[in-house]
N, C-alpha and C positions, 0 to 999 in steps of 0.2 A: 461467570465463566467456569467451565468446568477445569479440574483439580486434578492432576495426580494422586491417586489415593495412598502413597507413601506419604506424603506432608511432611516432609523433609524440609526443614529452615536452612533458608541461604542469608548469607547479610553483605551486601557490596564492600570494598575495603579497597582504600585509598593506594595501597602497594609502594612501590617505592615511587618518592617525588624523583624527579630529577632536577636541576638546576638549570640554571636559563643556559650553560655554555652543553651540559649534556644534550638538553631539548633542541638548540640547533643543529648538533650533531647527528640525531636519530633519525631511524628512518621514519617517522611520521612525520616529520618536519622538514622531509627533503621533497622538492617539486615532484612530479609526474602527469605526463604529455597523454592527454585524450584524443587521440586521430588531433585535430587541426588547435584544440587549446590546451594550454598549461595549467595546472593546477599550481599554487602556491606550496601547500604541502597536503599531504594523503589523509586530510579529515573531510566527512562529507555527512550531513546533515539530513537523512533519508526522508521522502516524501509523506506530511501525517497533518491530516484532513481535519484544522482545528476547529468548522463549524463558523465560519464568520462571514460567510458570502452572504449575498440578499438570494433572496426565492427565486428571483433569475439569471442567477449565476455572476453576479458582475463583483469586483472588488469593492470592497470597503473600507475604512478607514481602521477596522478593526485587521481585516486582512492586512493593509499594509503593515500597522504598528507591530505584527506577530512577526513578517519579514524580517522588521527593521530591528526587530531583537536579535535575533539571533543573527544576523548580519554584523551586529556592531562585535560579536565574538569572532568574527573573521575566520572561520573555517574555511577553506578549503574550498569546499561546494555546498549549494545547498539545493537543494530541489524542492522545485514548490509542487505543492498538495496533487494529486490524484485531478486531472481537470478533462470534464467531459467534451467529445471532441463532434456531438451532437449539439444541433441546435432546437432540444429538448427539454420542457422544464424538468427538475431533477433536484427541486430545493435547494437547498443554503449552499452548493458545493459550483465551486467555481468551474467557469466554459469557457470555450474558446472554439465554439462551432459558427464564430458571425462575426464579420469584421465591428460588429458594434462593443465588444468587449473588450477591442485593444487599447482604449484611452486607460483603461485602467489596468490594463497590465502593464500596460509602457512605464506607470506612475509607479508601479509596484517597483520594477526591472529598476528604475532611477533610482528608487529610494535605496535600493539596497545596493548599489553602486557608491553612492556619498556616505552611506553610512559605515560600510565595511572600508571605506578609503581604497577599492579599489581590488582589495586582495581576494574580494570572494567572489566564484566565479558561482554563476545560476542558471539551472537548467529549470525543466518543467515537463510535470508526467503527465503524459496523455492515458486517457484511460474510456473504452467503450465497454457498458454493461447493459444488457438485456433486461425485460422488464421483471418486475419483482413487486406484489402485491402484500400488502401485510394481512395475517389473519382473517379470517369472517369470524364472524357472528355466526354458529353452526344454523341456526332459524333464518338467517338472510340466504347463509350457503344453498342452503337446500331451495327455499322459497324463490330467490330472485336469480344467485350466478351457475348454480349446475346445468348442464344442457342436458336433459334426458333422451336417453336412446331405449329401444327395444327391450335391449338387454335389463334395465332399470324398472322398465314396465313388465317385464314379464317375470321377474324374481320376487315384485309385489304382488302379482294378481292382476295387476291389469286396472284397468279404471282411467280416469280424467284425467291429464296432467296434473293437475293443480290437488288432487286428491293422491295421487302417486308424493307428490314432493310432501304432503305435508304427514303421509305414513314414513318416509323418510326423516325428514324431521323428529320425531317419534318414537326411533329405533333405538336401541342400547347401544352403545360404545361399539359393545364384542359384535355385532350383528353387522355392521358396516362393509368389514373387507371381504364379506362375501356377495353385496350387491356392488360397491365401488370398485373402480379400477386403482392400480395405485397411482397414478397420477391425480384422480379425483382424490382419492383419499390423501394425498398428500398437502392437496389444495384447503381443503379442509382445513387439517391439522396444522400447516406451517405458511399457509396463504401459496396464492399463482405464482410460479415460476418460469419464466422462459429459461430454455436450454440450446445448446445450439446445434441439438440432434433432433431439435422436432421441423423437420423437415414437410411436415406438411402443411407449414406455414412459409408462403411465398419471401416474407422479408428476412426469413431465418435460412431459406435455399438459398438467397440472391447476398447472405455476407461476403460471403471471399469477392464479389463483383464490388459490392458496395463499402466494405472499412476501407481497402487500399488508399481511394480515392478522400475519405473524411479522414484516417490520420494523417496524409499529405497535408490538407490544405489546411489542417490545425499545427503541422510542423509549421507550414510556410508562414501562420499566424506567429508566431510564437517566434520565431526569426524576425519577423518584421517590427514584433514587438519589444525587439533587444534583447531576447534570452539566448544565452551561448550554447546552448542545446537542449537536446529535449530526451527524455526516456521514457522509453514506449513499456509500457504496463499490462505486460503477458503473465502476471503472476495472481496469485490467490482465486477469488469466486470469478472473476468477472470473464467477458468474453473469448479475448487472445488465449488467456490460461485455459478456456475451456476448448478449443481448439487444439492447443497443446494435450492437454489430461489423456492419459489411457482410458477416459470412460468414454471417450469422444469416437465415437463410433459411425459418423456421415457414413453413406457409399458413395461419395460423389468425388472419391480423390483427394478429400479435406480430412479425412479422421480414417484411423484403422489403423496401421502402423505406424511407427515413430516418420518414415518418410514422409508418409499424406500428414500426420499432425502439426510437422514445423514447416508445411509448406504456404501456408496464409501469411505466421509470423513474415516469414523469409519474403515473401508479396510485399508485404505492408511495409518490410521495412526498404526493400527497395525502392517500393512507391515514394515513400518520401526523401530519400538519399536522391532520386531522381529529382524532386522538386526543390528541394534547400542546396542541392551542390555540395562538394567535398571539403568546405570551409565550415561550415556548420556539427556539432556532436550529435552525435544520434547515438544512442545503447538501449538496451531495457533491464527489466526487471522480471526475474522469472523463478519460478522456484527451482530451489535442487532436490525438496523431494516433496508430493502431495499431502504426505502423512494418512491416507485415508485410503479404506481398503477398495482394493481395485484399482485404484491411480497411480500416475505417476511416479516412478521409482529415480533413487538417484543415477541409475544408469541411463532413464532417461534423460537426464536432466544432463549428463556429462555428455551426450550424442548432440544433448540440444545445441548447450556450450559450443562444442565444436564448430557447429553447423554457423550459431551466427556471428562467430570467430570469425570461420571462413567465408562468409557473407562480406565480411567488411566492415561490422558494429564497434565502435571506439571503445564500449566498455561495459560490461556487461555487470548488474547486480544481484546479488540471489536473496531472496527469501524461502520462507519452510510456510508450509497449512496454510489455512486461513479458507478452508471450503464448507459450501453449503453440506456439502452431501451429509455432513454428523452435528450441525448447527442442535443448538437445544431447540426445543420447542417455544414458536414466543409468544409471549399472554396475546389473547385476544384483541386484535385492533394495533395490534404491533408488526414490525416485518421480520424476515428471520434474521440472525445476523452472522456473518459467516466465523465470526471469532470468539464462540462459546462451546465449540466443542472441544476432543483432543487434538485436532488438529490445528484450529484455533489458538490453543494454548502453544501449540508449536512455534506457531508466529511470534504468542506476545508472552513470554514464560513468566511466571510472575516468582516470588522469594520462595512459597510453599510450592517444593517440585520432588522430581523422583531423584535419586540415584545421581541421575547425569547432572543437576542443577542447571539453572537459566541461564550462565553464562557462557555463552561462546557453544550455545547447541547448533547455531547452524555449522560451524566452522568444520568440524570434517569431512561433510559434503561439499563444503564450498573449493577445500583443498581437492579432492579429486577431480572437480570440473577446471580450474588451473589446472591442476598437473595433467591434465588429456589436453586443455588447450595449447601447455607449451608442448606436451610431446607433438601435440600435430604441427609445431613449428610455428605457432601465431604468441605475439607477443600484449594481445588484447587485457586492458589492466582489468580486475575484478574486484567487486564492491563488496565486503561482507559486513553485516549487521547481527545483532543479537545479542545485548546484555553485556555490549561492551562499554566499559564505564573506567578504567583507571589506565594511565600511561605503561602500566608495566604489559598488560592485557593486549592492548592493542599494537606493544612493539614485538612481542612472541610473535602475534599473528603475521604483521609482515614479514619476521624473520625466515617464521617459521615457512613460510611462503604459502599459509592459509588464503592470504588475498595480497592485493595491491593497497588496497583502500579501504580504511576504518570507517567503517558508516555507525553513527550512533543517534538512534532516534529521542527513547526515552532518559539517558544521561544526559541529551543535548534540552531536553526539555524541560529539567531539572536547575541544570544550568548552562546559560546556553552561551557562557563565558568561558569552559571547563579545555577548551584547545587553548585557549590564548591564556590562562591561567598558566596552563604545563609550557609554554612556548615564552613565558616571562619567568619562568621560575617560582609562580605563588602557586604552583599545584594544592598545598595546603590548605591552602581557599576554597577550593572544590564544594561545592554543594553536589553529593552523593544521591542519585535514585535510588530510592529504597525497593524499588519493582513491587509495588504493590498495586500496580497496573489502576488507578486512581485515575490515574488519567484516560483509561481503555474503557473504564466504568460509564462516565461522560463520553467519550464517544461513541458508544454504546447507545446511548439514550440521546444522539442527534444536541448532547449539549456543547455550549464553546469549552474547548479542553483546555485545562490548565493544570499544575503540577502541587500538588497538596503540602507541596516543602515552599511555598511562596506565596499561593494565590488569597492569603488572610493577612498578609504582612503590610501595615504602610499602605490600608485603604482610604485613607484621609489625603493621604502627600499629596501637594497638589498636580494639576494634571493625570494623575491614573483614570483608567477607561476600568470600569468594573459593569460585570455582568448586567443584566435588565435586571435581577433581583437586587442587585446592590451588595449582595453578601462576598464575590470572587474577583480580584484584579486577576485583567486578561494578559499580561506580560509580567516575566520578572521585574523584581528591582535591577534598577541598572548599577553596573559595576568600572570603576574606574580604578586600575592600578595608582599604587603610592607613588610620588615623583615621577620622573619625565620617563618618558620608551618609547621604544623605534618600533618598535614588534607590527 
């Protein structure tokens, strides 16, 4: 993952505990109302794709037991992983494009209903991405996937196809982007990418026709499979976001201004408010700023807010980067990954950073998209995340009226006991993320994610599920308060 070249050391730090009668008291620990359900208290568990599904998408027993961890910390909310709302293979990551994968979300939804006793409420992010090829083999690229045109034959000399591709093959590095286009050159160096400005591809013209109707009927799965709502995933690489982005340039009313950009999200999301009814949660997740040059800015992102504010969205989440466009390059036979470049880093900031350090960088963007929401008079709660890890952090933030709602992904995966520690009083307990992004490492490379402050501990105890190598348990240890609690 790329680095801030300041290298500036941060170290997390526990702040002040409070004590079980302050933690009642605060505002993290006081309810708040999502359009039609209640939150217990304003911690919420952000959506992060730990790698345990089968190769076609369905739950597993490894998926459940990840749930049922962090369920038994009773947070607030929690949202499960990033789930494809196609009925497309797409490896290890969980679907929900075909009513044959509701036995095992329903199993999921249950388990974490008994385990959290009731208090945590569970949504689930839909997510649509276009297709994405990892690297060639530059001898394959040129030999078998390049389509040659005129243009390619007539910068060689002319000759055979097959004699054309294999002087291509052939050619130096530097010699390349004056026969390729960049879109070939691109394919080359960082493997095929769909965009969803290449319009002269029929299934890429016919989206704003075709998501509405596939986020609909994966909301209405996702209802039917007992999830209290769902959050629609218009953020980082993938499709919604790219509809959203300033680089999103359709002529068909779908991209160019900020109007035609949030008009698909604004589609989709009524498509499905149309099919679930006004008892049901619906929000998304979107970013407040691209990070990446030529995209989206945080004033879009504050227009955005507004918009699905006034839409009618129960609650809206922000994240920062996470795009292909400044992706590193990835070795050969790999695909690219949208969270190695700077904008990347924006997403997941790790301890070594600049100036501003990893905590709480989304947070001033996320306050000006609330503060435009309430000025336009909508009281829509907002989700903010980023390297928030101790009880003093995340009460500033609601104070300070940066968000509604503490979302903590990698302190919650560190430990995923650390709300309900602060909410009995043994804040001290806390197992602190070190952000040495350990765990973004492994997701990274499609491995099951776990947290490097646990997954060596107590590989013997009986019952732990440990990786196929046998070297990493896939859940923390479990934690039980001293003596009796109501919490």
């Amino acid at each position: 993952m790329w680095k801030p070249p300041q290298r500036i050391k941060f170290a997390a730090r526990l702040g002040r505990v409070p004590s079980r009668e302050e933690a009642a008291a605060s505002r993290l620990f006081s309810p708040i109302r999502l359009g039609p359900i209640t939150l217990e208290q304003r911690s919420w568990v952000p959506a992060m794709v730990p790698w345990r599904a089968t190769e076609a998408g369905f739950v597993t027993d490894e998926v459940v037991d990840w749930y049922r961890r962090f369920a038994r910390g009773r947070p607030g909310a929690i949202v499960v992983e990033a789930t494809g709302i196609r009925d497309v293979p797409s490896g290890p990551l969980l679907r929900i494009g075909h009513d044959r994968f509701l036995p095992g979300l329903r199993r999921l939804v249950e388990t974490v209903r008994q385990e959290s006793r009731g208090h945590t409420r569970l949504l689930i992010q839909l997510i649509d991405f276009l297709v994405i090829r990892r690297r060639p083999d530059p001898g394959a690229f040129f030999r078998r996937f390049l389509v040659l045109t005129d243009r390619h034959r007539e910068a060689l000399g002319g000759g055979l196809d097959d004699e054309i591709r294999e002087r291509l093959a052939m050619l130096p590095e530097a010699e390349l982007p004056r026969i390729l286009a960049p879109r070939e050159l691109e394919a080359l160096r960082f493997g095929y990418r769909e965009r969803v400005t290449d319009m002269k591809r029929e299934h890429i013209r016919r989206l704003p026709e075709t998501l509405p109707d596939l986020f609909a009927a994966a909301a209405a799965r996702a209802r039917e499979a007992g999830f209290d709502g769902v959050e629609l995933h218009y953020a980082h690489a993938y499709t919604m976001a790219s509809f959203l982005s300033a680089t999103n340039t359709r002529p068909d009313g779908y991209g160019g201004s900020r109007e035609h950009r949030v008009r698909l999200p604004l589609e989709v999301y009524h498509r499905v408010r149309r099919r679930v009814g006004g008892d049901f949660a619906i929000g998304c997740r979107f970013l407040a700023e691209e990070c990446v040059a030529g995209g989206s800015t945080r004033e879009d992102a504050v227009y955005f807010g507004r918009e699905f504010a006034s839409a009618g969205m129960d609650f809206l989440s922000t994240s920062r980067g996470g795009k292909f466009d400044d992706a590193k390059q990835p070795a050969i036979g790999a695909a690219a990954y949208p969270y190695t470049g700077p904008s990347g880093y924006e997403c997941m900031p790790q301890y070594l950073s600049d100036e501003t350090g990893p905590f709480g960088r989304n947070a001033a963007a996320t306050a000006e998209i609330r503060a435009a929401i309430r000025a336009a008079g909508f009281a829509t709660p907002v989700v903010c995340s980023g390297g928030v890890h101790n009880f003093e952090m995340a009460e500033a933030m609601l104070a300070q009226g940066v968000c509604d709602i503490i979302g903590a992904a990698r302190q919650s995966l560190a430990d995923p006991d650390w709300f309900r520690k602060l909410a009995l009083g043994e804040g001290r307990m806390i197992r602190l993320c070190q952000y040495t992004n350990y765990c973004e490492g492994l997701d990274q490379n499609h491995k099951p994610v776990t947290c490097q402050l646990w997954d060596r501990t107590g590989l013997d105890a009986p019952g732990v599920r440990l990786t196929a190598d046998g070297k990493r348990r896939l859940v923390a240890p479990d934690w039980e308060p001293a003596g009796e609690e109501s919490c």
